[in-house]
N, C-alpha and C positions, 0 to 999 in steps of 0.2 A: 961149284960156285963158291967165290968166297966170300960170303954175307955172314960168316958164323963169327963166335965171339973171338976178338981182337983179330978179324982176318981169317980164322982156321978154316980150312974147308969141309964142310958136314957134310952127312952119310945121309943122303937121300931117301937110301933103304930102311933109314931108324924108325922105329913106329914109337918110341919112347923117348924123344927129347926130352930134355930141362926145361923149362919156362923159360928160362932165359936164353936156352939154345932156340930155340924155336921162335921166339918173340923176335931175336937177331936177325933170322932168317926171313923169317912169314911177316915180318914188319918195319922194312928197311925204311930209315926215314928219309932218302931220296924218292919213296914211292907216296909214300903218306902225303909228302907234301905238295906232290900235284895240284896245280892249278884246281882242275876238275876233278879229283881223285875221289873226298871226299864227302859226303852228305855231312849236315854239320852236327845229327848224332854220333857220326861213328869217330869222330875226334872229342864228342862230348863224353859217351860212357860202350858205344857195341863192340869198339878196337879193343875197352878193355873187357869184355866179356868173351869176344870173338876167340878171342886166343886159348881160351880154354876150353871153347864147344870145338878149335881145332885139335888143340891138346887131345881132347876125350874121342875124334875122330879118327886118328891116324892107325891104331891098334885094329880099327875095323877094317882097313886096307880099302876104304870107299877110295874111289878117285873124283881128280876134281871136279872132273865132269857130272859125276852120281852126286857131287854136292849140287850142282849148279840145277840140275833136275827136280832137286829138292826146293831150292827156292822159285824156281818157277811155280813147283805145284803148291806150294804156299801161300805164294803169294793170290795165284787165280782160286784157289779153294777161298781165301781172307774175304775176296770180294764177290766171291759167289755168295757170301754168309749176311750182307748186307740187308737184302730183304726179309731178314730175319723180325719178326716183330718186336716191337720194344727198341730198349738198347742191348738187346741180345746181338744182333746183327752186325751194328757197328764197331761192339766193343770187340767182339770176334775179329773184325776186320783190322782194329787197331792191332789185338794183340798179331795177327799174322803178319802185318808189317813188318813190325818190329825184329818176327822170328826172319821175314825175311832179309832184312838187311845185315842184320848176324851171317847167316848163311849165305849173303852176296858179299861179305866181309872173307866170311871162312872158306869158298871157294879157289878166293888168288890166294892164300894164306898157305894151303892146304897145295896147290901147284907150285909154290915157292918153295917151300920144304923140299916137294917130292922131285921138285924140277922137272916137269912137265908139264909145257906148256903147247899149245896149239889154237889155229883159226878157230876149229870146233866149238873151243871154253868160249871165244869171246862173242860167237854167234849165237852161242844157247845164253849168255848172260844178257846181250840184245834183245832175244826172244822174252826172257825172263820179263823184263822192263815191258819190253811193248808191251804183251799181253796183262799183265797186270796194270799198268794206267792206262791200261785204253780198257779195261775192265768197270773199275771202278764208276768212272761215272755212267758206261751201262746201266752196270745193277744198281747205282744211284735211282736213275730213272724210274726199273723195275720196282724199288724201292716208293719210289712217289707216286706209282700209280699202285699203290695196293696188289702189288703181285704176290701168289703165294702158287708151291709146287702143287695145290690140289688143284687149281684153276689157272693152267702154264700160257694159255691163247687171250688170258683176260688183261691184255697191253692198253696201253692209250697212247696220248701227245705228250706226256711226262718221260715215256719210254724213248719216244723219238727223239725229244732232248736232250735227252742224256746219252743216247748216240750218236747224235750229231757230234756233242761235245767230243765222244771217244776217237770219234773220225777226222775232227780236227789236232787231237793230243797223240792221235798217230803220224799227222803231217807234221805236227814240230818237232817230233824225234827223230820222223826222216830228213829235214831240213842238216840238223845235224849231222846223220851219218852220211848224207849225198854231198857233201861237200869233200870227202874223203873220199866220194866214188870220183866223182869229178878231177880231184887231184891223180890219185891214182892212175884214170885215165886220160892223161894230159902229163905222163910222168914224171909230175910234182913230186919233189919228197912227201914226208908225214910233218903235219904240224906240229912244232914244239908246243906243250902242253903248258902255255903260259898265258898271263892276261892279256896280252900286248896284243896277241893276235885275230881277239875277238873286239878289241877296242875300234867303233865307226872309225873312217878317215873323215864323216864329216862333222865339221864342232857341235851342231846343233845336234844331233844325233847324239855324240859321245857325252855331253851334258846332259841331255835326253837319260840316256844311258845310268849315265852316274845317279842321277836326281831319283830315276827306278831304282834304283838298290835299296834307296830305301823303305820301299814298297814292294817287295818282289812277289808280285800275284804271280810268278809263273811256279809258286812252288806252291798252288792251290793244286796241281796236276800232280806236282809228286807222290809216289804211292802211301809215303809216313804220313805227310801233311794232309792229305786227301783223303787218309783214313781216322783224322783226328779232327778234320772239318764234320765227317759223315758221321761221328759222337756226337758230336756239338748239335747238330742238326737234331740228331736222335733222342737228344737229351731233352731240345725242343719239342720234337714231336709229342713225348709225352708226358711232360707238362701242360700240353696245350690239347691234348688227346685227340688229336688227328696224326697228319701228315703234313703239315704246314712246315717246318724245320729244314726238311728235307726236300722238299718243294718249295722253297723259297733258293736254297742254297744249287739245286741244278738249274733255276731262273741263272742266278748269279754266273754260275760255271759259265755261259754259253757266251757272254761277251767277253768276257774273263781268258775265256781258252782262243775266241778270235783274237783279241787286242794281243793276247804273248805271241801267239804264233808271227801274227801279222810282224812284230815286232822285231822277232826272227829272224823272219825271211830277210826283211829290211837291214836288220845289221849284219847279216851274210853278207848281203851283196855290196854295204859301201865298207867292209873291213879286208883286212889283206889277207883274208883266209883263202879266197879264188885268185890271189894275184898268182 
């Protein structure tokens, strides 16, 4: 590949790059600048952290895939920690966030170098995602019904909420990837990964559209933002020494995660992304 500085072609096999050999590579900025590439932390400060938890990984010969595993179990350990009492719970959840999206950073980072890439990486980093937001407002739930591991059967209507929500924040991420199944089968190319293609064809819609931007509850689902909502909650909680905080905020999620999805689906179908 020649992504290396000024054009050179780099040694795959290096387990000790330069920073700036490897920054070159692991951080091309035709990739970075993806439409949907990236979360608006990892242009804020985890790209520049990222590259040095990849730096400090290459020596251990992990591959990207043992990265991507990593963040999976991250991420669902983050939000298994939720019902933890206090803001023990949440803040645990925050911090695994955070470590997760480093290590959904340092995965392609980490495949770029070594140049190896496969379906595999992109269906474990899929997996990674579902199962961690659609985690979240589970143990939100378990969370607001006073769940603890001594008493695992002691669930209520707090519980079901929050997995309702998790069962509709699985159908907006498959909304997404089924339109690529769709193309696929219909031997459409691949979408270019640009805004143009998610923009409605109808006006009211696409103003619709635009006028959401500046409200974007759908990133009440994201796993960073969803684990800094569930502090906030927990901060409430106990303040207020109950579960009020937390139990107001999976009320909220459940219209919250219909209205995005609904909204979804809707701009799938009048945008050029099934033409």
């Amino acid at each position: 590949m020649t992504g290396g500085l000024q054009g050179a072609t780099h040694d795959p096999t290096s387990d000790r790059p330069t920073l700036a050999e490897l920054k070159a590579v692991a951080q091309p900025p035709e990739h970075i600048a993806r439409y949907n590439a990236e979360h608006w932390s990892g242009a804020l400060y985890i790209r520049h952290l990222s590259i040095y938890a990849t730096k400090a990984m290459l020596p251990t010969h992990i591959t990207p895939n043992g990265v991507t595993w990593l963040m999976i179990a991250v991420g669902v350990l983050g939000a298994f920690a939720l019902p933890l009492p206090g803001v023990v719970g949440p803040l645990l959840c925050v911090l695994a966030m955070q470590l997760q999206i480093l290590l959904d950073c340092s995965d392609g980072e980490v495949a770029r170098w070594r140049q190896r890439f496969s379906p595999a990486g992109i269906y474990l980093d899929r997996i990674g995602h579902y199962a961690t937001e659609a985690a979240i407002p589970a143990f939100l739930g378990l969370r607001a019904d006073g769940w603890s591991v001594a008493d695992p059967l002691d669930v209520g209507g707090w519980t079901v909420l929050g997995l309702l929500v998790s069962v509709v924040v699985l159908l907006n991420k498959a909304f997404t990837d089924l339109v690529h199944v769709a193309r696929t089968k219909t031997g459409r190319p691949m979408l270019e990964d640009v805004a143009e293609t998610t923009r409605s064809k109808v006006s009211g819609l696409a103003a619709l559209r635009r006028a959401m931007g500046y409200l974007p509850i759908f990133r009440a689902f994201v796993a960073v933002e969803a684990s800094l909502l569930a502090l906030v909650a927990g901060i409430v909680d106990v303040v207020h020494g109950d579960l009020l905080g937390t139990q107001v905020l999976v009320v909220v999620m459940v219209p919250l995660a219909v209205v995005t999805a609904g909204g979804h689906l809707l701009g799938v179908l009048t945008s050029s992304r099934l033409d």
